[in-house]
PyMOL CGO cylinders between C-alpha atoms (Angstrom):
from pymol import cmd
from pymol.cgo import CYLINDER

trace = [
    CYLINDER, 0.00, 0.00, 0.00, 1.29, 3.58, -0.90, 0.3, 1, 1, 1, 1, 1, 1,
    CYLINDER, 1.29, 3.58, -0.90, 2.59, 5.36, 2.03, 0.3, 1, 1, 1, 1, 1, 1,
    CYLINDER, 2.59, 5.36, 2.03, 0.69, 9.25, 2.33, 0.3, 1, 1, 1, 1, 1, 1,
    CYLINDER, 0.69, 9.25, 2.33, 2.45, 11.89, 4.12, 0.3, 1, 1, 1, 1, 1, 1,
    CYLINDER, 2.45, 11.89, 4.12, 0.59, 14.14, 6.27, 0.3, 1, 1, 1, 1, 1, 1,
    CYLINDER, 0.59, 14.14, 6.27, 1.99, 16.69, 8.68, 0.3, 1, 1, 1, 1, 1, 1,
    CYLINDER, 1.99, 16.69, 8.68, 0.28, 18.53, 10.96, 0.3, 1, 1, 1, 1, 1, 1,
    CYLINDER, 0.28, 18.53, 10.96, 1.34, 21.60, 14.13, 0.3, 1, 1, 1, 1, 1, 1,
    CYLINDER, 1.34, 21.60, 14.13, 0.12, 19.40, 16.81, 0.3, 1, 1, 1, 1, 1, 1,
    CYLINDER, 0.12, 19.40, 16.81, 1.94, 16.64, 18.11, 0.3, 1, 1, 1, 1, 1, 1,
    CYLINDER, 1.94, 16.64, 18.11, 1.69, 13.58, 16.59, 0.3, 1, 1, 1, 1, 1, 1,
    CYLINDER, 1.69, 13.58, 16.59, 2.20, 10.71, 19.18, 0.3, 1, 1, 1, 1, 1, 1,
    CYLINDER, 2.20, 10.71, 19.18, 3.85, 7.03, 18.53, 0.3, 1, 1, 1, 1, 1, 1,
    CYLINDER, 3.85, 7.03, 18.53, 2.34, 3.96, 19.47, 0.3, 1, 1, 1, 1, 1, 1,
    CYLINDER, 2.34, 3.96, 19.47, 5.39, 3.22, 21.50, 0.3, 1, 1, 1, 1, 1, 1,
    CYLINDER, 5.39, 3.22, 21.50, 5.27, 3.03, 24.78, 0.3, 1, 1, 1, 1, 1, 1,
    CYLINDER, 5.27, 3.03, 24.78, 7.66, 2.92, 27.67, 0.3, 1, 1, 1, 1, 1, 1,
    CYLINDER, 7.66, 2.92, 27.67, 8.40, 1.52, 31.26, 0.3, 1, 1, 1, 1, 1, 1,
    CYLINDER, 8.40, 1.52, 31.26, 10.34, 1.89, 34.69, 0.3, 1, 1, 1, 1, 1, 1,
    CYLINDER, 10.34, 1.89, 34.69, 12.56, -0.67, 33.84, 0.3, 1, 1, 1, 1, 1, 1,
    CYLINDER, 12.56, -0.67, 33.84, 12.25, -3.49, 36.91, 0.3, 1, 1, 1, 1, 1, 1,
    CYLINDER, 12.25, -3.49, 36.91, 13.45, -3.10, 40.75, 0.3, 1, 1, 1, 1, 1, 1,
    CYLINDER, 13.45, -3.10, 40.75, 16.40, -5.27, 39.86, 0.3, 1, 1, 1, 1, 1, 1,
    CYLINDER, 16.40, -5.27, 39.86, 17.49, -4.64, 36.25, 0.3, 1, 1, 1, 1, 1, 1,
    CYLINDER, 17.49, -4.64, 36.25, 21.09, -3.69, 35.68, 0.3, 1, 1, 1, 1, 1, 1,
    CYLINDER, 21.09, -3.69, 35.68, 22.06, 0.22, 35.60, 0.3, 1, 1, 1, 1, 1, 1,
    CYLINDER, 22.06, 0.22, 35.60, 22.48, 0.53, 32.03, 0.3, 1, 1, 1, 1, 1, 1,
    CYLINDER, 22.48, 0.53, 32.03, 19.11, -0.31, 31.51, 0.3, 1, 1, 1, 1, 1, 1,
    CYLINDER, 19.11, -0.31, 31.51, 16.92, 3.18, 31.35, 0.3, 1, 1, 1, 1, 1, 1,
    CYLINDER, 16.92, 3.18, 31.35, 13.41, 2.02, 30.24, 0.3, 1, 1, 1, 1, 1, 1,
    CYLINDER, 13.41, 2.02, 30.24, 11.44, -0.57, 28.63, 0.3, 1, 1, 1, 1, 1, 1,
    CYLINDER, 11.44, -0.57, 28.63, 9.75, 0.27, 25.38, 0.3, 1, 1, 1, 1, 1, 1,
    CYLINDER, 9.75, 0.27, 25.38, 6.54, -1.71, 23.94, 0.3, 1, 1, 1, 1, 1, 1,
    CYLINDER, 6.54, -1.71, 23.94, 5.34, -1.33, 20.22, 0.3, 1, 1, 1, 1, 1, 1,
    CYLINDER, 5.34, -1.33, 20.22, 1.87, -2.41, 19.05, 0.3, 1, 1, 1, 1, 1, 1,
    CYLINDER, 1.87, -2.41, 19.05, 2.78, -3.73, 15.97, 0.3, 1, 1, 1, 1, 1, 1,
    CYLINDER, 2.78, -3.73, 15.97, -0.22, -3.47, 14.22, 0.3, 1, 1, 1, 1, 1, 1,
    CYLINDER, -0.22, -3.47, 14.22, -1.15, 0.33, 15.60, 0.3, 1, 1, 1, 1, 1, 1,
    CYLINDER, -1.15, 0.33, 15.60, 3.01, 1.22, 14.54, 0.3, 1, 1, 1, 1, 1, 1,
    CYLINDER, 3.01, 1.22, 14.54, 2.36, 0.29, 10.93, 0.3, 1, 1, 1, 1, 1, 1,
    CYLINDER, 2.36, 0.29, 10.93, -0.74, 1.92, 10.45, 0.3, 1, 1, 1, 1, 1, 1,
    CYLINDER, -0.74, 1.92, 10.45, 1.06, 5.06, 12.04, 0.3, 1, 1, 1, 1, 1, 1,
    CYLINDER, 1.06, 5.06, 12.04, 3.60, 4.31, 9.41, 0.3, 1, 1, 1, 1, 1, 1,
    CYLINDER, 3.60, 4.31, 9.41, 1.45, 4.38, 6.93, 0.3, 1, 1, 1, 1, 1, 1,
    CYLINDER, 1.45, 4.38, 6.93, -0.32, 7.32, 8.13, 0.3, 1, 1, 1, 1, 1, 1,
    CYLINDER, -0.32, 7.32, 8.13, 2.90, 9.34, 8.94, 0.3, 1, 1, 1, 1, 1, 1,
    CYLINDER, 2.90, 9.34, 8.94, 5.48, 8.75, 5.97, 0.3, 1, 1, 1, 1, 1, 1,
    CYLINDER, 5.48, 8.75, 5.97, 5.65, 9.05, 2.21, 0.3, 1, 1, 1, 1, 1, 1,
    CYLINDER, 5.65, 9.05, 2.21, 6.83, 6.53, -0.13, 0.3, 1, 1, 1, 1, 1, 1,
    CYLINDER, 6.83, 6.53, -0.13, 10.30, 8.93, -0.61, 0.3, 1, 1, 1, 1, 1, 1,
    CYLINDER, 10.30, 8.93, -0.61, 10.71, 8.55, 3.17, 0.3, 1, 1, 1, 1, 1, 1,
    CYLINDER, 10.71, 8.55, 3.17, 13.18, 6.14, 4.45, 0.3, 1, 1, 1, 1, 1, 1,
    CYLINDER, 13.18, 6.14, 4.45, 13.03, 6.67, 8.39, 0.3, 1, 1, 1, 1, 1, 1,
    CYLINDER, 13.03, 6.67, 8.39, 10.72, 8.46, 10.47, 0.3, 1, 1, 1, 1, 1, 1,
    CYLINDER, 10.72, 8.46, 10.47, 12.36, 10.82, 13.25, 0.3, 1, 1, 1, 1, 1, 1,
    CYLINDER, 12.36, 10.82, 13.25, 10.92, 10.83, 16.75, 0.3, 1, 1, 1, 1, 1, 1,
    CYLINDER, 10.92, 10.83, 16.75, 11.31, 12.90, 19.40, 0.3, 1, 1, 1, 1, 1, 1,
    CYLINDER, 11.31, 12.90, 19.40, 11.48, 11.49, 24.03, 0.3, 1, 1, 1, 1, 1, 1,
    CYLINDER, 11.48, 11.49, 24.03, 9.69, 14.68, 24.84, 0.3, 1, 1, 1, 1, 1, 1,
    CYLINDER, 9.69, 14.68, 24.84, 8.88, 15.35, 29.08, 0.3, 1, 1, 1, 1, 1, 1,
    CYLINDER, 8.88, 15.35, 29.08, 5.58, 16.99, 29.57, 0.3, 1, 1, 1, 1, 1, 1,
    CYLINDER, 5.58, 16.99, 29.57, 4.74, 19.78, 32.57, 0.3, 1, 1, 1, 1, 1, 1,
    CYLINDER, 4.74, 19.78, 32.57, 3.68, 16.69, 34.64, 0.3, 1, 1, 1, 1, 1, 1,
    CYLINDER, 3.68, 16.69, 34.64, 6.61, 14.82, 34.30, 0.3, 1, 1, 1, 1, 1, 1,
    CYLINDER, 6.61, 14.82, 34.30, 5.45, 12.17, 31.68, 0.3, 1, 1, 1, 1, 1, 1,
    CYLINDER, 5.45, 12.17, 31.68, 7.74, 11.36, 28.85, 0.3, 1, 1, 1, 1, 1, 1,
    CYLINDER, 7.74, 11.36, 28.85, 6.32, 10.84, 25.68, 0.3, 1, 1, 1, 1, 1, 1,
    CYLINDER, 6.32, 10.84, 25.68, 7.59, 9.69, 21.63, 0.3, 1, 1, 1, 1, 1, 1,
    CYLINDER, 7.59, 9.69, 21.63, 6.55, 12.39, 19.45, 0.3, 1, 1, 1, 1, 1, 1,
    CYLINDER, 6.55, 12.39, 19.45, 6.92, 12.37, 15.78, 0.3, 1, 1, 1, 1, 1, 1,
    CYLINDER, 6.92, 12.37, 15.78, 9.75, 15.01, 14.77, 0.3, 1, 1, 1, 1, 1, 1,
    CYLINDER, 9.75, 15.01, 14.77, 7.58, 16.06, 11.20, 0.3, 1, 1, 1, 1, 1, 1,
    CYLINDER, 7.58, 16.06, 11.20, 10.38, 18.14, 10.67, 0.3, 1, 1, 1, 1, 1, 1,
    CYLINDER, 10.38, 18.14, 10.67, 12.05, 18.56, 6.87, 0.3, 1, 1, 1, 1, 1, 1,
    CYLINDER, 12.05, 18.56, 6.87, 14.49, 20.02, 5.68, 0.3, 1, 1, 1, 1, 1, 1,
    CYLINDER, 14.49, 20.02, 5.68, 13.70, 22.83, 2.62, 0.3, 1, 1, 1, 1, 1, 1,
    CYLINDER, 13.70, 22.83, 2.62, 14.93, 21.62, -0.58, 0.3, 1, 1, 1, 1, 1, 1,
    CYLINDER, 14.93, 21.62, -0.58, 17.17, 24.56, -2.17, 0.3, 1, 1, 1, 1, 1, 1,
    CYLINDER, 17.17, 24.56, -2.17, 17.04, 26.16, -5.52, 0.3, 1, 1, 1, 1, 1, 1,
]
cmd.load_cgo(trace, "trace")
């Protein structure tokens, strides 16, 4: 299926999700994340064009605290 882009001023937020990571993990471990696979590709679809190769996110903290993925829509003007 062809991939559509649409971009939009508000923020666009992935179906990825994260987690403390457990009491007892190791140090280097920061968070867990969890993808719904079927909810990621239809973002995909939603999100990029057929020209697009990756999709940019942002790990954005909110006024209460809360981080969240945000889709970094950002693109770079194509010069003369």
């Amino acid at each position: 299926m062809p991939r559509k882009s649409k971009t939009s001023s508000k923020k666009v937020y992935a179906p990825i999700y994260y987690k403390l990571p457990y009491y007892n993990a190791p140090d280097f471990i920061k968070a867990r994340l969890t993808i719904d696979i079927e909810k990621l590709q239809d973002f995909i679809d939603e999100h990029a064009s057929d020209k697009d190769k990756y999709l940019n996110f942002d790990l954005t903290q909110s006024n209460d605290g809360k981080f969240l993925i945000t889709l970094n829509d950002y693109k770079k003007k194509e010069s003369d």
